[in-house]
C-alpha positions in Angstrom: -40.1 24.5 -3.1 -41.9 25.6 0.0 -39.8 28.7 0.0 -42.1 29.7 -3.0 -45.6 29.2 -1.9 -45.9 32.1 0.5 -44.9 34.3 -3.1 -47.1 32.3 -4.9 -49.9 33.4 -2.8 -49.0 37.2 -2.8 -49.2 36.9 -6.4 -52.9 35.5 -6.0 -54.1 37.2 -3.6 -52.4 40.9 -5.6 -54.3 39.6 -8.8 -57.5 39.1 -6.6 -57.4 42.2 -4.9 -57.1 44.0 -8.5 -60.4 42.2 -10.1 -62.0 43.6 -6.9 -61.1 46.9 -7.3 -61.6 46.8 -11.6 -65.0 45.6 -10.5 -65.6 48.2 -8.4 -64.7 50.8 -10.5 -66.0 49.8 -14.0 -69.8 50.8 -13.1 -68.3 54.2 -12.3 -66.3 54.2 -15.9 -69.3 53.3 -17.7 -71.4 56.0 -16.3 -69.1 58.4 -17.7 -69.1 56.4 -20.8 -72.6 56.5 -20.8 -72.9 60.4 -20.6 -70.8 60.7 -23.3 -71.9 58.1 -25.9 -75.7 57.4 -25.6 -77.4 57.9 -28.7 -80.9 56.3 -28.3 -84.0 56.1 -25.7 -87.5 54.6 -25.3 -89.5 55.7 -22.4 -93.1 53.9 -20.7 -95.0 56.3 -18.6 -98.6 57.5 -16.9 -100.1 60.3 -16.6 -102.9 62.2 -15.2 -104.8 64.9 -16.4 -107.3 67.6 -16.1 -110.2 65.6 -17.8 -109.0 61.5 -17.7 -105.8 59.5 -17.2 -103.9 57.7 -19.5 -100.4 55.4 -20.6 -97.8 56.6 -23.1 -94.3 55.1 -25.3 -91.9 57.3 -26.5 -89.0 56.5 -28.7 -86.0 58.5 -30.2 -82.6 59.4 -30.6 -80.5 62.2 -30.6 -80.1 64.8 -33.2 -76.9 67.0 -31.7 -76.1 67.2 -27.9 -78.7 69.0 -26.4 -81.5 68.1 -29.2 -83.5 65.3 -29.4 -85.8 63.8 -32.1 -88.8 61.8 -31.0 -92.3 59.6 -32.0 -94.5 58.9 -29.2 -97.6 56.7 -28.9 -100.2 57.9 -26.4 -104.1 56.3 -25.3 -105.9 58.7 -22.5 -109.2 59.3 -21.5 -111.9 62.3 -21.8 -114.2 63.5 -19.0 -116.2 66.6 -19.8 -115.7 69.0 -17.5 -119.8 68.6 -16.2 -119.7 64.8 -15.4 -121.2 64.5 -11.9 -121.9 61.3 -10.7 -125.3 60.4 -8.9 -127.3 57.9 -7.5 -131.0 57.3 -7.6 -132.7 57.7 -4.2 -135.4 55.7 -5.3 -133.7 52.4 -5.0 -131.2 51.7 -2.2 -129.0 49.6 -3.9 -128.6 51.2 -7.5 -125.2 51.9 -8.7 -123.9 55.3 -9.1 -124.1 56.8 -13.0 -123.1 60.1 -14.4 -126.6 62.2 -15.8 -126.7 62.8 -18.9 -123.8 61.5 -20.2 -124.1 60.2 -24.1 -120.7 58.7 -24.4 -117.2 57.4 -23.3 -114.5 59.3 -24.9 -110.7 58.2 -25.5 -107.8 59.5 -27.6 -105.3 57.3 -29.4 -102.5 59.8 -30.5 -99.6 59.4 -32.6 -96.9 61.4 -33.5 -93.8 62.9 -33.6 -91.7 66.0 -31.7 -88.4 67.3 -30.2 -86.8 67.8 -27.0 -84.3 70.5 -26.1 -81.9 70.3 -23.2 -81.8 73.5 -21.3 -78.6 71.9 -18.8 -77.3 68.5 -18.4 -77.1 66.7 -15.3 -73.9 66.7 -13.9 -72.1 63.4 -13.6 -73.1 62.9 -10.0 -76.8 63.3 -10.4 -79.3 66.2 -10.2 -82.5 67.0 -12.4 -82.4 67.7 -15.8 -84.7 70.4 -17.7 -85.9 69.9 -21.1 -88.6 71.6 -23.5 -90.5 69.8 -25.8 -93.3 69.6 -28.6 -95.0 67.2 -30.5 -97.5 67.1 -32.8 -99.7 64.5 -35.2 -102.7 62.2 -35.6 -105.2 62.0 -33.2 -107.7 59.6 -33.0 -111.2 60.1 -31.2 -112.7 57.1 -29.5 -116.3 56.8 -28.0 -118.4 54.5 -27.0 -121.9 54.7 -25.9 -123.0 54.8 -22.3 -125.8 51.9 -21.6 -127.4 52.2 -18.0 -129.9 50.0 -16.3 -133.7 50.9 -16.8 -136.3 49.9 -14.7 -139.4 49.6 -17.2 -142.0 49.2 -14.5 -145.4 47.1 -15.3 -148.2 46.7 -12.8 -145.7 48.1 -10.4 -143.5 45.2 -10.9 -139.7 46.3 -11.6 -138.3 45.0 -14.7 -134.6 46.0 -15.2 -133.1 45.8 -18.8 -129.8 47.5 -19.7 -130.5 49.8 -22.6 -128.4 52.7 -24.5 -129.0 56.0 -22.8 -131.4 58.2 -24.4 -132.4 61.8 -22.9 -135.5 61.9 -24.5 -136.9 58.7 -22.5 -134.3 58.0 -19.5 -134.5 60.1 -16.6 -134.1 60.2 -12.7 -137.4 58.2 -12.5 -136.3 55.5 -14.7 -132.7 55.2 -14.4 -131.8 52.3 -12.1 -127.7 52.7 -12.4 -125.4 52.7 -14.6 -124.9 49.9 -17.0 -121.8 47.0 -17.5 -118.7 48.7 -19.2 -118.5 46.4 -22.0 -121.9 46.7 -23.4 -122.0 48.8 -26.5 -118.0 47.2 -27.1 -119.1 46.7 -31.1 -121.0 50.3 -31.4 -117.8 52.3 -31.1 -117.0 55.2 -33.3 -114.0 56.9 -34.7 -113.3 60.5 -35.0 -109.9 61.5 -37.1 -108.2 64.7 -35.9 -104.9 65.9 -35.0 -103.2 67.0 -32.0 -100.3 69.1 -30.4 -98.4 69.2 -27.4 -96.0 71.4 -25.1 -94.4 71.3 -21.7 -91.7 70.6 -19.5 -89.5 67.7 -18.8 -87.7 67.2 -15.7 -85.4 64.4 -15.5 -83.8 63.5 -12.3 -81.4 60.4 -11.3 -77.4 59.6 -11.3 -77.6 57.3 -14.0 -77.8 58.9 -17.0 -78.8 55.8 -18.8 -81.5 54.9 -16.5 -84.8 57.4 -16.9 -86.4 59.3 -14.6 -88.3 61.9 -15.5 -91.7 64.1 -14.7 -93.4 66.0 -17.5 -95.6 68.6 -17.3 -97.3 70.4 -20.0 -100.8 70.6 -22.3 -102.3 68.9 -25.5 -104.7 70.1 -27.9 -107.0 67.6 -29.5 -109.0 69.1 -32.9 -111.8 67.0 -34.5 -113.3 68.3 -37.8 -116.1 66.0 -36.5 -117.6 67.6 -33.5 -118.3 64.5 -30.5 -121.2 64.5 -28.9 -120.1 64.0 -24.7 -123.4 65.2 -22.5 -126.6 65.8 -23.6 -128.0 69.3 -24.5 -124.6 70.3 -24.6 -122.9 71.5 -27.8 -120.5 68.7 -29.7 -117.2 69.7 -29.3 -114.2 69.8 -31.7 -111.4 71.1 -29.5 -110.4 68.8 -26.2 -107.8 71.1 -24.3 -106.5 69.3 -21.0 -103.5 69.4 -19.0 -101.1 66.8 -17.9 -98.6 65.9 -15.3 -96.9 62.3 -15.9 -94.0 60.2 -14.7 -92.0 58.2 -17.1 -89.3 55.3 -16.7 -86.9 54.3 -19.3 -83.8 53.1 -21.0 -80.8 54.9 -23.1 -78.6 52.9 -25.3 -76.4 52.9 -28.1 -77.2 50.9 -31.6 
């Protein structure tokens, strides 16, 4: 009997020695798997742009090997490009405010687009270059600015928060700017559309782990021109460039 135990545990420790090395291989086969099979994506990602920041989703699938079909849901900010921000020297300790400024501006966009692989990555990593465009609803935001006034009686301050109007506010007047929230319930929408191009580069080994940066433009249009600064012309078209970094998942059904 004992002349089979030192066999015994050849055959063990063989069988061990083989999960090790089937477990050290398989991420390696499933990569290539991976490359070959994956049919679906979702993406998270922020960006930055010329006039605001802002967060994105994307979703899609694949439409032929190096073609791509996707919807993407997008919430940014708008700064006009004469924002300044100021304090007023007659108080030391007022807050800073932007002059003139009428109202906050957002865009909640929608839509839908494609994405075309100019080379793959090969299977032991390097960046990946795509083209892409959407295009569809865009949704103006804004919200009115509110700042603090100082409504002066017998040379006492008195300091309310009121909505900012040009015709009565001004650098004598204005104490700083207001609290974000107020003027939550007095937003207003503006339907438009909106369109998109630019540049994907996707880098990583993984090909079903995302890593990309995404340069590019959008075009906002609103038949309903928004007001941003005062005695400034309303504006219809937004135009503002991008550059974001996104981080994702692909996947098969």
């Amino acid at each position: 009997m004992h002349k089979f135990i030192p066999a015994i545990f050849l055959c063990m420790l063989s069988s061990f020695s083989l999960s090790c090395y089937a477990q050290k291989e398989s991420p390696a086969l499933s990569d290539t798997l991976d490359n070959i099979l994956l049919e679906r994506q979702w993406s998270l990602g922020v960006h930055i742009n010329s006039n605001g920041w802002g967060l994105k989703f994307r979703k899609g699938k694949n439409l032929a090997f190096l073609k791509q079909f996707m919807w993407e849901i997008e919430f940014t900010t708008y700064k006009a490009a004469k924002e300044v921000k100021t304090v007023n020297p007659n108080y030391s300790d007022s807050k800073s405010f932007i002059y003139g400024k009428l109202n906050y501006v957002y865009f909640l966009r929608g839509g839908i687009g494609f994405q075309h692989i100019l080379n793959r990555k090969p299977y032991w990593g390097g960046v990946q270059l795509s083209y892409l465009y959407y295009g569809g609803l865009s949704v103006g935001i804004t919200k009115p600015v509110y700042l603090y006034i100082d409504n002066k009686t017998n040379n006492t301050d008195q300091i309310t928060q009121e909505r900012y109007n040009p015709e009565i506010h001004n650098l004598e007047n204005i104490y700083g700017r207001g609290a974000f929230l107020t003027g939550i319930l007095n937003l207003n929408f503006y339907p438009g559309i909106y369109g998109k191009g630019g540049l994907d580069f996707e880098f990583g080994t993984r090909n079903r782990v995302i890593k990309a940066m995404e340069i590019g433009a959008i075009l906002d249009y609103s038949p309903i021109p928004i007001a941003i600064m005062a005695y400034n012309p309303k504006q219809s078209l937004f135009l503002t460039a991008y550059l974001s970094v996104s981080f994702g998942k692909r996947y098969n059904k």
